[in-house]
C-alpha positions in Angstrom: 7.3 -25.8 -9.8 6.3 -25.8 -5.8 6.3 -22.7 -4.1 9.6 -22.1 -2.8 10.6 -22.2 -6.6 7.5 -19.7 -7.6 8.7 -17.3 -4.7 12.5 -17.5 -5.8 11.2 -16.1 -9.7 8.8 -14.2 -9.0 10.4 -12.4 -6.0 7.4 -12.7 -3.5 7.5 -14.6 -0.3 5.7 -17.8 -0.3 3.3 -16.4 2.2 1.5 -13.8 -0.4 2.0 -16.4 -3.0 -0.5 -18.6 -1.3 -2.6 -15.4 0.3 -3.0 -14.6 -3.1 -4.2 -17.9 -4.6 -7.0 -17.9 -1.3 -8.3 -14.7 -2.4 -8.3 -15.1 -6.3 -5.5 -13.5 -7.8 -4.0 -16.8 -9.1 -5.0 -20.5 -9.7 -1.9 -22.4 -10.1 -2.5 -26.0 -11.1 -2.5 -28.8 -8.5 0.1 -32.0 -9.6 -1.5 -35.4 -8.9 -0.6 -35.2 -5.0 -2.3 -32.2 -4.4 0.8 -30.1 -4.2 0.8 -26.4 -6.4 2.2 -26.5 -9.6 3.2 -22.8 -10.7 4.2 -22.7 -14.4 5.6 -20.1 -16.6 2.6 -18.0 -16.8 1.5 -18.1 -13.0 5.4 -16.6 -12.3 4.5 -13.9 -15.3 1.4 -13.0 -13.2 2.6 -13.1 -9.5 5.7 -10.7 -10.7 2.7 -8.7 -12.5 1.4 -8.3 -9.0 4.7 -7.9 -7.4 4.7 -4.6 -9.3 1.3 -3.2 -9.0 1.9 -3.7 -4.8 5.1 -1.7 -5.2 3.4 1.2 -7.2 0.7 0.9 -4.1 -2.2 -0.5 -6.2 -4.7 -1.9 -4.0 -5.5 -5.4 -3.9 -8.7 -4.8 -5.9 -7.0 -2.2 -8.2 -4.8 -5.1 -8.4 -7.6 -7.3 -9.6 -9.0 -4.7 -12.0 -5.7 -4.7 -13.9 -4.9 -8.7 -14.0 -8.2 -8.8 -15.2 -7.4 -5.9 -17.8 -3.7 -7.3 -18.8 -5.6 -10.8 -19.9 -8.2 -9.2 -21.6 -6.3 -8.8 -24.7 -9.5 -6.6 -26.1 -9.1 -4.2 -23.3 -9.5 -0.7 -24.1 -6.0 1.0 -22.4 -8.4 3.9 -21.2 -9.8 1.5 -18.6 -6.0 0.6 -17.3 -5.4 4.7 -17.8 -8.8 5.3 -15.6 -7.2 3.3 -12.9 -4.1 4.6 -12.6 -5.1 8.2 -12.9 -7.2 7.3 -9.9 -4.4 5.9 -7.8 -2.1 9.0 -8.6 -5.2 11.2 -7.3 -5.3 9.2 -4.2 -1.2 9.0 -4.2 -1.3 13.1 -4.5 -3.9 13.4 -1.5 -2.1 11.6 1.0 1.3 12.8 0.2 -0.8 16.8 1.0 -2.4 14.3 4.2 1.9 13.5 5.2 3.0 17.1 4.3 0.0 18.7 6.9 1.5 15.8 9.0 5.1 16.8 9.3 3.9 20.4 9.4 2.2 20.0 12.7 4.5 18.0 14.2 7.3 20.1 13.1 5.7 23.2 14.9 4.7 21.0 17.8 8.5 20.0 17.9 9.6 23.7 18.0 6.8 24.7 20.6 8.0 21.9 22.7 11.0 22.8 25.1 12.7 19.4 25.7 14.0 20.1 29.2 13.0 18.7 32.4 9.6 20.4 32.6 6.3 17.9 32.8 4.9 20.1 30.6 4.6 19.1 26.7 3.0 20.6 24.1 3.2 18.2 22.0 1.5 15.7 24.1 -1.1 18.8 25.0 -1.9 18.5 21.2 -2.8 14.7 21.1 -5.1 15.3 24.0 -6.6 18.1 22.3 -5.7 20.6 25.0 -3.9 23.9 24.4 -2.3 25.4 27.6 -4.1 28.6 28.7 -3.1 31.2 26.5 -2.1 29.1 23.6 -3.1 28.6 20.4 -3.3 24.7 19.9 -1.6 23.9 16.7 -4.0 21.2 14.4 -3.3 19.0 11.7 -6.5 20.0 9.8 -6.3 23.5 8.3 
């Protein structure tokens, strides 16, 4: 099947389809005119990768686990290793998003949204406090 057909079932645009054939991450076959020629298995793997991307895998994590899933002597602590890793990295930026929201919210609060120039919020950014204020940071 050509690639409009392979992005249809396997839900990827045809775009990442072939950015994923240039780096690697698939080798469908080419027909006598040169064209790709996705088969059964190529769709099984791209909607593979359609889900690692959507649980945030990187595209080597992404890699890592093809390469696992086809290994059919893997050992499922490697694949556990891997994911453990991602939720570690998951966990510290959702604690990066909360210290986010956080500052900004108290940024927002500080801030009096009239018709004055002055803006603590955009103080902050700068990295200047008003005199007498205690600048509010993102890092604790």
């Amino acid at each position: 099947m050509n690639v409009g057909d392979a992005a249809h079932r396997s839900g990827l645009p045809a775009k990442t389809i072939r950015y994923y054939e240039e780096i690697g991450l698939i080798a469908p076959a080419r027909a006598a005119n040169g064209y790709r020629d996705y088969s059964g298995d190529d769709i099984h793997r791209l909607t593979f990768l359609r889900r690692a991307r959507n649980l945030g895998f990187s595209i080597d994590d992404c890699r890592q686990l093809m390469a696992l899933y086809q290994d059919r002597g893997r050992a499922s602590a490697d694949v556990r290793e891997i994911a453990a890793a991602h939720v570690t990295a998951i966990e510290e930026k959702v604690r990066e998003l909360q210290s986010m929201r956080s500052t900004l919210q108290k940024l927002i609060h500080a801030c009096h949204g009239d018709e004055r120039p002055d803006c603590p919020i955009l103080d902050d950014m700068a990295g200047a406090a008003a005199p007498g204020d205690k600048a509010v940071s993102a890092r604790p």
